[in-house]
mmCIF file as gemmi writes it, N, C-alpha and C atoms, coordinates in Angstrom:
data_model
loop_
_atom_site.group_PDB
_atom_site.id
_atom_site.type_symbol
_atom_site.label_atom_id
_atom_site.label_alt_id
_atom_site.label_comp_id
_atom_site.label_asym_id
_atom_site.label_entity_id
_atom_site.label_seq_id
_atom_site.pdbx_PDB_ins_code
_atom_site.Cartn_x
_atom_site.Cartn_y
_atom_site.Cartn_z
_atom_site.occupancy
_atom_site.B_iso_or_equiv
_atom_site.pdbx_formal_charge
_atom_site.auth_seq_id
_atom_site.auth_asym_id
_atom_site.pdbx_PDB_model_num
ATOM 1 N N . UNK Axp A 1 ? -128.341 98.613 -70.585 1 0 ? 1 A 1
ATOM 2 C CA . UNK Axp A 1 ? -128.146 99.185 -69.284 1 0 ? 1 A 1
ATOM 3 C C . UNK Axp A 1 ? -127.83 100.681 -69.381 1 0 ? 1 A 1
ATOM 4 N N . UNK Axp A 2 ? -126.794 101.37 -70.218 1 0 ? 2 A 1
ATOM 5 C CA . UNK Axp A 2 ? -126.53 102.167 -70.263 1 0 ? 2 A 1
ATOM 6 C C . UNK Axp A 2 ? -127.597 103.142 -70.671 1 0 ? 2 A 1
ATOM 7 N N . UNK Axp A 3 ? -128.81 102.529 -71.733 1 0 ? 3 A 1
ATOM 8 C CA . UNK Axp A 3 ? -130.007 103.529 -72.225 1 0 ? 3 A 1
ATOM 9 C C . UNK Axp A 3 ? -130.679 103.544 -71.219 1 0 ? 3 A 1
ATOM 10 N N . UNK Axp A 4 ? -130.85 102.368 -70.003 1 0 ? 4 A 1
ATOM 11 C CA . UNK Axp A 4 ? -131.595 102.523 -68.994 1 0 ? 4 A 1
ATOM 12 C C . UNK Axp A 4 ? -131.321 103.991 -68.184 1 0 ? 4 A 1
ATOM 13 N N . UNK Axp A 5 ? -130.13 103.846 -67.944 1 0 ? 5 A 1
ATOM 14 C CA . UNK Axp A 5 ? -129.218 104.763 -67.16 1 0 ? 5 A 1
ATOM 15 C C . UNK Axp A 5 ? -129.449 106.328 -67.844 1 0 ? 5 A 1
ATOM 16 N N . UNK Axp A 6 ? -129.794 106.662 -68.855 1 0 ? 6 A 1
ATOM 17 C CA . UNK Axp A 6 ? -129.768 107.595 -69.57 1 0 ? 6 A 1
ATOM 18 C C . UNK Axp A 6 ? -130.952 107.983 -69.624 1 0 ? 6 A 1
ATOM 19 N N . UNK Axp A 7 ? -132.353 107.131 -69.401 1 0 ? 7 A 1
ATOM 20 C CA . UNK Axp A 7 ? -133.799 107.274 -69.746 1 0 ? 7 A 1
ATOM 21 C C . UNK Axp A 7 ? -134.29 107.766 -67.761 1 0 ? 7 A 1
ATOM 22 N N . UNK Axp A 8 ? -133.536 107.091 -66.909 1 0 ? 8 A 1
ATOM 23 C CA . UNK Axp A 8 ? -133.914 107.66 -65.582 1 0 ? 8 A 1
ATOM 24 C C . UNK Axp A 8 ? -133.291 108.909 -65.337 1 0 ? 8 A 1
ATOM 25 N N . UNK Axp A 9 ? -131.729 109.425 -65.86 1 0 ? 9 A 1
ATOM 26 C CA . UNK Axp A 9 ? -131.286 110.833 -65.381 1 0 ? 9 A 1
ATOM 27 C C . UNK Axp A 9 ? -132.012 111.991 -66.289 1 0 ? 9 A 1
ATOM 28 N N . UNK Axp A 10 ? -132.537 111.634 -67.568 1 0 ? 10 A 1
ATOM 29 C CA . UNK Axp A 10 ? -133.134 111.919 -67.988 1 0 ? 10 A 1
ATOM 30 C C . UNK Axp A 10 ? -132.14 112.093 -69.863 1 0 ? 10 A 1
ATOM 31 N N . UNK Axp A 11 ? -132.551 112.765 -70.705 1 0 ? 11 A 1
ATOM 32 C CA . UNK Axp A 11 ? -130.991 112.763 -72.06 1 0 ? 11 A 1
ATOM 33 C C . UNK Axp A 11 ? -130.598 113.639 -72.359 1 0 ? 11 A 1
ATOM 34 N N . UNK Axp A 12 ? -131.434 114.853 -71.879 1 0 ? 12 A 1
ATOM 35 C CA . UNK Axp A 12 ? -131.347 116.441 -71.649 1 0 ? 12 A 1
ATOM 36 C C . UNK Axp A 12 ? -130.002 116.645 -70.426 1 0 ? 12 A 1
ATOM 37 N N . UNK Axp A 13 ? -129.796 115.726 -69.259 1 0 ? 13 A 1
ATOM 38 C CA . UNK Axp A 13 ? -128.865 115.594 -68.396 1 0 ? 13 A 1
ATOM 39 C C . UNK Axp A 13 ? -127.306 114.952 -68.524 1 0 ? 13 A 1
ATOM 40 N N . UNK Axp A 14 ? -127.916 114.483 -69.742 1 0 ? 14 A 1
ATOM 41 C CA . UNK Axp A 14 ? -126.326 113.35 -70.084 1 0 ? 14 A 1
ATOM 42 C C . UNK Axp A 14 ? -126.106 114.213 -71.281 1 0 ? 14 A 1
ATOM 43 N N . UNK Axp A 15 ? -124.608 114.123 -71.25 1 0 ? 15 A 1
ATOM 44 C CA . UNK Axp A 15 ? -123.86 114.313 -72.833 1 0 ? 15 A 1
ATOM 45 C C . UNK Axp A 15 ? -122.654 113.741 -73.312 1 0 ? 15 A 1
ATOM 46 N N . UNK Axp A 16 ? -121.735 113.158 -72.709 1 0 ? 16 A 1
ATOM 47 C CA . UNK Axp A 16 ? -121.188 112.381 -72.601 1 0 ? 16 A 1
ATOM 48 C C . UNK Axp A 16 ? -121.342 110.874 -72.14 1 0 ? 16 A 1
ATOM 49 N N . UNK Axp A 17 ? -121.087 109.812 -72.78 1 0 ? 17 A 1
ATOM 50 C CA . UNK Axp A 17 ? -121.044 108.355 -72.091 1 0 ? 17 A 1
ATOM 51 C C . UNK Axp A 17 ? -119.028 108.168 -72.177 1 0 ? 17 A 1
ATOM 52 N N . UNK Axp A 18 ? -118.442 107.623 -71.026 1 0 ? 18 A 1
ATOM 53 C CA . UNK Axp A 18 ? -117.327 107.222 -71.085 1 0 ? 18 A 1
ATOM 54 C C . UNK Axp A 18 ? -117.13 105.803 -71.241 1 0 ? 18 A 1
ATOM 55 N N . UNK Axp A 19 ? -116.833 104.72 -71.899 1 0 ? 19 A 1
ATOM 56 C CA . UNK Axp A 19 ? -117.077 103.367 -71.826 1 0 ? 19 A 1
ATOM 57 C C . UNK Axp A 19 ? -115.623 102.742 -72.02 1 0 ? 19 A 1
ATOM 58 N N . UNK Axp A 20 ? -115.698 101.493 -71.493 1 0 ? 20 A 1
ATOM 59 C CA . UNK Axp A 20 ? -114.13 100.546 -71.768 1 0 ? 20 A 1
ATOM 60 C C . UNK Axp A 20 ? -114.237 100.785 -73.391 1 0 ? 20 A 1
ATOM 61 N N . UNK Axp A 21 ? -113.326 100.316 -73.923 1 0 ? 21 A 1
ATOM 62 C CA . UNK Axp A 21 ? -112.992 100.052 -75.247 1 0 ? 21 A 1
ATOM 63 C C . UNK Axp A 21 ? -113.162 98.907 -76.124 1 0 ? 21 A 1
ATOM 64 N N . UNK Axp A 22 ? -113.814 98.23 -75.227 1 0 ? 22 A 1
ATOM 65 C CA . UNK Axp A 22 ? -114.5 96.334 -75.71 1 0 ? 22 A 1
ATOM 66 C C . UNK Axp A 22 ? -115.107 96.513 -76.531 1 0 ? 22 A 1
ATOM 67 N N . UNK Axp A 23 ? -115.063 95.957 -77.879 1 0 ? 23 A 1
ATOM 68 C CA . UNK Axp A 23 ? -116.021 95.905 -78.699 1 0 ? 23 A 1
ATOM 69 C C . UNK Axp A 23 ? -117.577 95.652 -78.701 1 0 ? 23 A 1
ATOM 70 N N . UNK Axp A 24 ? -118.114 95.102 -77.473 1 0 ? 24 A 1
ATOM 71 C CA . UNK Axp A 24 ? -119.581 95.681 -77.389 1 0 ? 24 A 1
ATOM 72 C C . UNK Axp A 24 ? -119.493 96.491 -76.82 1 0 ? 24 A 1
ATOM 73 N N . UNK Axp A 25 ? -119.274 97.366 -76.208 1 0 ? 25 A 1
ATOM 74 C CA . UNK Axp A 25 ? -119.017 98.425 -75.609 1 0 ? 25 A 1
ATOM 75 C C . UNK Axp A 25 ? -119.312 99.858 -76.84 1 0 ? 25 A 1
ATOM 76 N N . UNK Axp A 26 ? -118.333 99.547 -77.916 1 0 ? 26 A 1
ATOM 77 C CA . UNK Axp A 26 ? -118.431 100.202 -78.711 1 0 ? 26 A 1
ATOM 78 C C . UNK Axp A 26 ? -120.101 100.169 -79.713 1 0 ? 26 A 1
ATOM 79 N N . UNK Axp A 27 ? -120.248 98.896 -79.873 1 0 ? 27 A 1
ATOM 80 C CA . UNK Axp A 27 ? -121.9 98.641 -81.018 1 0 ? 27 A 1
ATOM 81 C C . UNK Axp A 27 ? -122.505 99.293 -79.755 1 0 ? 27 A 1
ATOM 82 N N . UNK Axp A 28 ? -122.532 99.305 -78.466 1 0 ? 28 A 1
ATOM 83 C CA . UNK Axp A 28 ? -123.764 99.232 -77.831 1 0 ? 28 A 1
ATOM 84 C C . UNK Axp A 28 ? -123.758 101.302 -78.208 1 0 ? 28 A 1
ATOM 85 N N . UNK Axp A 29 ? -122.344 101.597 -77.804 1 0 ? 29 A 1
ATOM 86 C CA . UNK Axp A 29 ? -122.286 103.171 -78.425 1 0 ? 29 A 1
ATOM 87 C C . UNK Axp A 29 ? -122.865 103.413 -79.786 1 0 ? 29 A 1
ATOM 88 N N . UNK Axp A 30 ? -122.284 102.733 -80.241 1 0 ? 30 A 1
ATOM 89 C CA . UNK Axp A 30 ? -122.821 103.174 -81.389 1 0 ? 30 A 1
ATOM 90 C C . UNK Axp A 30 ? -124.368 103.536 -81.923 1 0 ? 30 A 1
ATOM 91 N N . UNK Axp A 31 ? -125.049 102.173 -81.158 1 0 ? 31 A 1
ATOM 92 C CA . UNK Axp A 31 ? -126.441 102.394 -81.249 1 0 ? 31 A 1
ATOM 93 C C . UNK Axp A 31 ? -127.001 103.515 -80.28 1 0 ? 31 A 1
ATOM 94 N N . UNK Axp A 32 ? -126.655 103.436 -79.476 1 0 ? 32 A 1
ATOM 95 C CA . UNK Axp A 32 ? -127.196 104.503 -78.37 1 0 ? 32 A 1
ATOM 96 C C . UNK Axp A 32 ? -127.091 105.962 -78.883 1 0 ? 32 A 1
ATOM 97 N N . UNK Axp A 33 ? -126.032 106.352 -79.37 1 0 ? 33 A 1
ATOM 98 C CA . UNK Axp A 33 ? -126.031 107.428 -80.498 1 0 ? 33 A 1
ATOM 99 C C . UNK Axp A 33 ? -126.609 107.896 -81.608 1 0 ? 33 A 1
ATOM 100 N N . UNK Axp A 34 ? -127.079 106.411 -81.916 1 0 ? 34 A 1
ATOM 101 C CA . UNK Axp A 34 ? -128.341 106.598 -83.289 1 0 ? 34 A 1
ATOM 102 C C . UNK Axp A 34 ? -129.604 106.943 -82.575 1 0 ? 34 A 1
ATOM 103 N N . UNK Axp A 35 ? -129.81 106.379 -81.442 1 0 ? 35 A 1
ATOM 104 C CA . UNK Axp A 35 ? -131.296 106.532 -80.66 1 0 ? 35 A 1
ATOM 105 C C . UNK Axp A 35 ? -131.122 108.323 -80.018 1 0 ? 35 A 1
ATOM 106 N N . UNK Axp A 36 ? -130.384 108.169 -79.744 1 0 ? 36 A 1
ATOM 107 C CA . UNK Axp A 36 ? -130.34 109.623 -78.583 1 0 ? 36 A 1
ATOM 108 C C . UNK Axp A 36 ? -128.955 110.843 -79.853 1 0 ? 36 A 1
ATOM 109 N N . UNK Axp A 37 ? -129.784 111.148 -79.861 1 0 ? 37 A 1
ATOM 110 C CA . UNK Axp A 37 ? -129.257 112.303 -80.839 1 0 ? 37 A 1
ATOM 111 C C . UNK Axp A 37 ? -127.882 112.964 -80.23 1 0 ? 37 A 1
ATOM 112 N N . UNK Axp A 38 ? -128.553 113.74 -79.056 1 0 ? 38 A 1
ATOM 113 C CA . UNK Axp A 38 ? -127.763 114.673 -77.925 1 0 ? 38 A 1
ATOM 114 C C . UNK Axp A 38 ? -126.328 114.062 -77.49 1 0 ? 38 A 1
ATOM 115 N N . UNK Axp A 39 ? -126.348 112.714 -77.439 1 0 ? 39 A 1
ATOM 116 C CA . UNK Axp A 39 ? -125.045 111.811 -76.9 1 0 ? 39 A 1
ATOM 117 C C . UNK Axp A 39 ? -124.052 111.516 -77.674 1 0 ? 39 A 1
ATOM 118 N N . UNK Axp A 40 ? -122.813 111.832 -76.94 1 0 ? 40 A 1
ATOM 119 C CA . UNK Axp A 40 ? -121.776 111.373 -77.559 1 0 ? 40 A 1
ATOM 120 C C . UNK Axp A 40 ? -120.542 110.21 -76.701 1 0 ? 40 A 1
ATOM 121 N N . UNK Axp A 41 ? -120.008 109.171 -77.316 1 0 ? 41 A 1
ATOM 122 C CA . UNK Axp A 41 ? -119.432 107.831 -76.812 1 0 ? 41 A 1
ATOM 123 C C . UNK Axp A 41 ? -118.072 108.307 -77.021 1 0 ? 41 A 1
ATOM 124 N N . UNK Axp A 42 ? -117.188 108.127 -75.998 1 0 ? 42 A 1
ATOM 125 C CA . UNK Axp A 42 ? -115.921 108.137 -75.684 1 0 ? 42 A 1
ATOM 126 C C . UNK Axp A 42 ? -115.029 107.557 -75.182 1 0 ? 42 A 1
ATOM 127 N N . UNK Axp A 43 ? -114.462 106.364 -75.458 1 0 ? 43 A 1
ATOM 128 C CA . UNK Axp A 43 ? -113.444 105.382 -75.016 1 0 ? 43 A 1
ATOM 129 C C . UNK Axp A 43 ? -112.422 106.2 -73.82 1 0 ? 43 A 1
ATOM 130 N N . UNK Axp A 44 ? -112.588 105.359 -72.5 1 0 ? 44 A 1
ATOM 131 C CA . UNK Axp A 44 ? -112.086 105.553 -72.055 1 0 ? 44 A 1
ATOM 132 C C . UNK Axp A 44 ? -110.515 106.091 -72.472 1 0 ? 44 A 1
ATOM 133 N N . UNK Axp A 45 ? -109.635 106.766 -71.443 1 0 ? 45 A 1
ATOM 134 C CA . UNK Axp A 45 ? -108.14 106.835 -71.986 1 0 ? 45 A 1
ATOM 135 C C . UNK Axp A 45 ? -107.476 105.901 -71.089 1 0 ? 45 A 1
ATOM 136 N N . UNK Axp A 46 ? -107.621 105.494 -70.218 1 0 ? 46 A 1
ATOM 137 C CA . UNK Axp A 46 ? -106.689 104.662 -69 1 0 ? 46 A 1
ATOM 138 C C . UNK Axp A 46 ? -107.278 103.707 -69.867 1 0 ? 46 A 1
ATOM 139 N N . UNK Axp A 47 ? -108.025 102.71 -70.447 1 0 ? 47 A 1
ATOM 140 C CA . UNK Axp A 47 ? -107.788 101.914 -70.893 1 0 ? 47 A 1
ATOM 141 C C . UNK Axp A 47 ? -106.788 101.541 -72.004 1 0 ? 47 A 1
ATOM 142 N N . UNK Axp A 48 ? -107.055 102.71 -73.038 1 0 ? 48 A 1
ATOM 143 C CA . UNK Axp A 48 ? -106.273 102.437 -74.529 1 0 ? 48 A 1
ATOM 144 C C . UNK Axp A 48 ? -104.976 102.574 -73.928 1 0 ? 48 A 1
ATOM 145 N N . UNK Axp A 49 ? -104.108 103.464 -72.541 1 0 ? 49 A 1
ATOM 146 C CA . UNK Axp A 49 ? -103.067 103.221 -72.056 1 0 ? 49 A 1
ATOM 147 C C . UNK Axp A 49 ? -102.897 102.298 -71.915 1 0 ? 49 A 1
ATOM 148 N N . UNK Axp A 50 ? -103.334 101.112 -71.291 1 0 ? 50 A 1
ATOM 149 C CA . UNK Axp A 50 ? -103.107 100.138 -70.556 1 0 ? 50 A 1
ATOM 150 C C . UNK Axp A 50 ? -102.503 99.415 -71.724 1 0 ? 50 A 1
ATOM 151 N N . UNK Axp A 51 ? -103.756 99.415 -72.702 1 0 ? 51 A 1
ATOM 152 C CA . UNK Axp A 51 ? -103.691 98.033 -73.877 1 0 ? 51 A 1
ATOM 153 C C . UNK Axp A 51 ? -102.09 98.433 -74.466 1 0 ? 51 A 1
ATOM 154 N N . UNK Axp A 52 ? -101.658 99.934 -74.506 1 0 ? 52 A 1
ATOM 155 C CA . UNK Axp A 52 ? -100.6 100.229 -75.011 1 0 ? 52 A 1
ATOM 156 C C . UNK Axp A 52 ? -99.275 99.498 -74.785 1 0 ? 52 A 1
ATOM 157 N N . UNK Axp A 53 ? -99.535 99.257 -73.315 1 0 ? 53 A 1
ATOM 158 C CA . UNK Axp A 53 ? -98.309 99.205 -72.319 1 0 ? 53 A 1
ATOM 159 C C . UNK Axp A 53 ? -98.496 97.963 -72.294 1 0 ? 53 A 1
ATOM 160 N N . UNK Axp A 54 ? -99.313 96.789 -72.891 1 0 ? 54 A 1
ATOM 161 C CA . UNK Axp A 54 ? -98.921 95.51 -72.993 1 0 ? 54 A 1
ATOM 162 C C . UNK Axp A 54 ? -98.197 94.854 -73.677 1 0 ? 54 A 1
């Protein structure tokens, strides 16, 4: 979904992805980073707060 999302705004337009911190979340970053050069994956911060404060 997210490469979808990236292939219609175009990859020249994106440079950042912000994502939850779920472990697919992360592989799906990870791969999307190998495909698209330009992009970089960044775990949300209100999440890793949250998980903190549990």
């Amino acid at each position: 979904m997210i490469d979808e999302v990236v292939e219609e705004v175009g990859e020249e337009n994106v440079v950042q992805v912000v994502t939850n911190n779920v472990a697919n979340y992360k592989v799906v970053g990870e791969m999307l980073m190998t495909k698209r050069k330009g992009l970089y994956l960044t775990p949300c911060a209100a999440h890793r707060v949250d998980l903190m404060l549990e």
